[in-house]
C-alpha positions in Angstrom: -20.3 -36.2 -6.5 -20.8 -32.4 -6.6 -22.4 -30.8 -3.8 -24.3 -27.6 -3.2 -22.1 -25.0 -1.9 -23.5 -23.1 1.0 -23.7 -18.7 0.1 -24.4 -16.2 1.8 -26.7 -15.5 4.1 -26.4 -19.6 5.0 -25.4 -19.3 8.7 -24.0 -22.4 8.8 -21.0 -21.1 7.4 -20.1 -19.8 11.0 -19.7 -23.3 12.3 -16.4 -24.2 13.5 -15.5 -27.3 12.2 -14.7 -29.8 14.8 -11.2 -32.4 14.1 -11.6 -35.7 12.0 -11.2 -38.4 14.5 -11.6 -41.7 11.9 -10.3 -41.7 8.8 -12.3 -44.2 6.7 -14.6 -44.6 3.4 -16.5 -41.6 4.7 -14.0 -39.3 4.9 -12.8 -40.1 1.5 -15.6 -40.4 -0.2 -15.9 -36.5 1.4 -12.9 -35.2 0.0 -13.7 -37.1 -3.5 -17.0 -34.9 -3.1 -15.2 -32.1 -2.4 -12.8 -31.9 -5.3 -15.6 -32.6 -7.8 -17.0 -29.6 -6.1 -14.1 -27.2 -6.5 -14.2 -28.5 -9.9 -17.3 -28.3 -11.3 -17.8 -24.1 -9.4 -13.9 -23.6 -11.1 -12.6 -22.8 -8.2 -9.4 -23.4 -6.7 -9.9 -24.9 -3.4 -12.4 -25.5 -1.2 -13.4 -26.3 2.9 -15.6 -29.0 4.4 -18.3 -26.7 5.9 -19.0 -25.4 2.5 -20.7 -27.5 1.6 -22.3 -28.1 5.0 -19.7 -30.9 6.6 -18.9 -29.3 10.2 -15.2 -31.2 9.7 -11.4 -29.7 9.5 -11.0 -30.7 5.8 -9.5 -28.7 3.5 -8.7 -29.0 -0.2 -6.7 -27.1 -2.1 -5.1 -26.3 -5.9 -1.2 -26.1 -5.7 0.3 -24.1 -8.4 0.7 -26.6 -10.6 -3.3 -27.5 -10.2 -3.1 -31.0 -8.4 -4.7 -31.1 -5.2 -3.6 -30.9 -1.7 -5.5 -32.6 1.3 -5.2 -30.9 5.0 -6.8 -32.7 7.3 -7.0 -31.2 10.9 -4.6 -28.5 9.7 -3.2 -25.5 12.0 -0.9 -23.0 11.3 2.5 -23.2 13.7 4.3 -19.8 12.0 3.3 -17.0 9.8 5.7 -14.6 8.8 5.1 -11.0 6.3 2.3 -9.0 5.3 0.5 -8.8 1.7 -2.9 -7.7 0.7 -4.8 -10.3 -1.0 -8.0 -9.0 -3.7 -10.4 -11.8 -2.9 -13.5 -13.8 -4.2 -15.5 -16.9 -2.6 -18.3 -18.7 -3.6 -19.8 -18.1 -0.3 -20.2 -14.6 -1.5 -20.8 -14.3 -5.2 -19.6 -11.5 -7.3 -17.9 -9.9 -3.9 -14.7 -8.8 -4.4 -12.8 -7.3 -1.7 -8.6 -6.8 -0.4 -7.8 -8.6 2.6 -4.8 -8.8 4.7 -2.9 -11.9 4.4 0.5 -13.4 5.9 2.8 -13.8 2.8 4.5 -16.9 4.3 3.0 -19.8 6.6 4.3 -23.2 8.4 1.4 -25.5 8.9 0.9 -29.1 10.1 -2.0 -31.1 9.3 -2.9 -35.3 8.5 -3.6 -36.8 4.9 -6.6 -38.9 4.3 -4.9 -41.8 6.3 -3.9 -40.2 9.5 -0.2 -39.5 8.7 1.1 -36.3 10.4 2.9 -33.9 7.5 4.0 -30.4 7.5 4.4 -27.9 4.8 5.5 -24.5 4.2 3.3 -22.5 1.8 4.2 -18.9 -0.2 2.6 -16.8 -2.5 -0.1 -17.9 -4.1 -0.8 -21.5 -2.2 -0.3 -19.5 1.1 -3.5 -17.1 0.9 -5.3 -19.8 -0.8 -5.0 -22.0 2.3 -5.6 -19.2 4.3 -8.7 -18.4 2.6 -10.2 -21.9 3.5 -9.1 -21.9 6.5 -11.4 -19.0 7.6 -13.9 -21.3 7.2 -12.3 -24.3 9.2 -12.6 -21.8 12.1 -16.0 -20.1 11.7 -16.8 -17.5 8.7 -15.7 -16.1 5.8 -13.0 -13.2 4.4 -16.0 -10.9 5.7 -14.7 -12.5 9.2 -11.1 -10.1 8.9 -13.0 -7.0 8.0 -13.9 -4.2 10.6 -17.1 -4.0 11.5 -17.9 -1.1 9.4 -16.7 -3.0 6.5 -18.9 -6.0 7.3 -21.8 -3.6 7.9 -21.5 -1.9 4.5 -21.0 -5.2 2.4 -24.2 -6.3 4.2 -25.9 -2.9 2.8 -24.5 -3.6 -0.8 -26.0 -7.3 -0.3 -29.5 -6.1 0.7 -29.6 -3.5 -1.9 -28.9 -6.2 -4.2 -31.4 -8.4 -2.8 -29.7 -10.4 -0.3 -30.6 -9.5 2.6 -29.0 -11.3 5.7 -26.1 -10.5 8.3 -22.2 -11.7 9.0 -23.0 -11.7 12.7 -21.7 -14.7 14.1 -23.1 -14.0 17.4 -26.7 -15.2 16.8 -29.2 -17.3 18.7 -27.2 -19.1 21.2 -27.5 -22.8 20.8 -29.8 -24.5 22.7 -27.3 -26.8 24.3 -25.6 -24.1 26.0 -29.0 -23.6 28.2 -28.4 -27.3 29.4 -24.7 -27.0 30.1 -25.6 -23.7 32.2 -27.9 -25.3 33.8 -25.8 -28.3 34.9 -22.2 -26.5 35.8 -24.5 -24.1 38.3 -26.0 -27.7 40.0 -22.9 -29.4 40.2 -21.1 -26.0 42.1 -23.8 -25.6 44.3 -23.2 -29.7 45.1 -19.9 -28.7 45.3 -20.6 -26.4 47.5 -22.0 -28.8 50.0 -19.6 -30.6 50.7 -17.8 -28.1 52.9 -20.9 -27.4 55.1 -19.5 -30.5 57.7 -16.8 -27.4 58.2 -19.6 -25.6 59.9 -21.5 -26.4 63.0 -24.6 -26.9 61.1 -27.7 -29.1 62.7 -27.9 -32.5 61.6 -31.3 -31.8 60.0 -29.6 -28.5 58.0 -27.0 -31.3 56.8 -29.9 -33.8 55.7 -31.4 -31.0 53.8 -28.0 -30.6 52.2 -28.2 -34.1 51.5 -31.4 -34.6 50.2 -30.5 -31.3 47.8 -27.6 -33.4 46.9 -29.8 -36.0 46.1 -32.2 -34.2 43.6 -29.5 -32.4 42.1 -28.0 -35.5 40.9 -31.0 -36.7 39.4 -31.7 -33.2 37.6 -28.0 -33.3 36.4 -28.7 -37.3 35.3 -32.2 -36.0 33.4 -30.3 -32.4 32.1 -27.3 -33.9 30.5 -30.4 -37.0 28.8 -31.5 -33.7 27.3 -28.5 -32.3 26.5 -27.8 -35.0 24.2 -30.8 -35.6 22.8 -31.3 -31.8 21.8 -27.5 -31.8 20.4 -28.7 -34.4 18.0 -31.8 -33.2 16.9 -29.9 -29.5 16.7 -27.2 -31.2 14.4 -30.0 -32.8 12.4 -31.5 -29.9 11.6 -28.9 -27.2 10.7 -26.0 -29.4 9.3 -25.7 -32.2 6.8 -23.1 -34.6 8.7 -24.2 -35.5 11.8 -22.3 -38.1 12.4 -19.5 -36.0 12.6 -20.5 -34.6 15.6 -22.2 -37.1 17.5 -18.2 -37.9 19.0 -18.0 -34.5 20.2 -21.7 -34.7 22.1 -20.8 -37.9 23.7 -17.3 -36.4 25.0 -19.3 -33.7 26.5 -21.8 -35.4 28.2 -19.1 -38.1 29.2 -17.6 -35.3 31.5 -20.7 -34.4 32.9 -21.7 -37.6 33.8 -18.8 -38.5 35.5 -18.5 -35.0 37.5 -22.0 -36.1 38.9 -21.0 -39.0 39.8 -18.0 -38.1 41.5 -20.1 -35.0 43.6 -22.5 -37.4 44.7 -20.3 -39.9 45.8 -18.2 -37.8 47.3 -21.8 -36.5 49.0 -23.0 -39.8 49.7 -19.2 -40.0 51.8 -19.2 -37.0 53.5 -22.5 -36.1 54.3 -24.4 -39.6 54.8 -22.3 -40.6 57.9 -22.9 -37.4 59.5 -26.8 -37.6 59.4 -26.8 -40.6 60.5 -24.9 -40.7 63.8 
């Protein structure tokens, strides 16, 4: 099936694209999509997040025009210099010479999982490169300076098209839970050192009871932080499935680094306030 391609001023394109951890129907049927994609636009390769999957896939034209797949790839090596005149469909009718390596080593997983490696040249090598800007969070725009960025943003507006290659936008709103929880659980950590000092027993059962609430604020914070990473998912990407693995690992951690404070409170500090 062909997909829309996301261009430019689609911020979505700044996502970086978390790893593939299964590799079933879905993820075929997503590279299947993806090829008809490149196909149908002409083009010769083609990332996941362009067409709004947050996921490390990557397909690309070899030079004899079959297709390669690079799942969660990475670059081990690079070796030369060359500049590269460039076009993407993120940025229609933009044309522009960009720094490439001439020669890379990379690793990466086919559709079912199996490690390969490969060692790409000329022409294959920047087109790889090329997607892989976008595995990682932008666009070709992403190696020019700053000035550069700022002028192709005037030619865009003049044109138009107005928008911005700033990748430092709004902050997402899960980071305002996360801050929120790492300063409770270091002030809890905190606590636990205050039997060190010859503190009252009623300072220590305020230390306790803080310990207390700051668990159940941590509990009810990291309940948010989920819920909003879903409904944040659901609203500025397509796959949010995708995703979902990453939110649960996150709030995994938390939960257990509660858990561990306040037992570790409920050891410490308990005894003391009760003697």
């Amino acid at each position: 099936m062909v997909r829309d391609v996301l261009t430019y001023p689609d911020s979505r394109i700044d996502l970086v694209s978390a790893d593939v951890r299964y590799f079933d129907e879905a993820l075929v049927s997503l590279i299947e999509d993806m090829k008809d994609t490149v196909e149908a636009n002409n083009a010769d390769g083609l990332a996941a997040i362009q067409i709004a999957y947050p996921l490390s896939v990557v397909v690309v034209k070899d030079e004899a025009g079959d297709f390669l797949e690079l799942i969660n790839p990475r670059i081990i090596k690079k070796q030369g210099s060359i500049a590269s005149l460039e076009q993407t469909l993120y940025l229609p009718d933009v044309e522009r010479t960009i720094n490439r390596y001439e020669r890379i080593w990379l690793i990466y997983q086919d559709r079912h999982g199996a490690q390969h490696s490969l060692q790409a040249e000329g022409m294959l090598s920047l087109r790889i490169q090329r997607k892989f800007d976008y595995v990682f969070g932008g666009s070709f725009a992403t190696k020019m300076s700053a000035k550069e960025r700022k002028g192709l943003e005037k030619e865009l507006a003049h044109s138009g098209v107005v928008g911005t290659f700033d990748s430092n936008g709004p902050v997402s709103g899960r980071e305002y839970f996360k801050s929120m929880m790492n300063k409770l659980l270091v002030l809890e950590f905190l606590t636990l050192f205050t039997p060190l000092f010859s503190f009252e027993t009623s300072t220590l059962a305020l230390f306790y009871k803080f310990d207390i609430y700051a668990t159940a604020a941590l509990i009810l914070l990291n309940i948010g932080y989920f819920a909003y990473a879903k409904y944040e998912a659901n609203r500025v990407i397509s796959c949010t499935g995708c995703q979902v693995v990453s939110f649960m690992s996150v709030s995994l951690k938390y939960f257990v680094a509660t858990a561990v404070l306040f037992g570790a409170s409920y050891t410490i500090l308990r005894p003391l306030i009760q003697t």
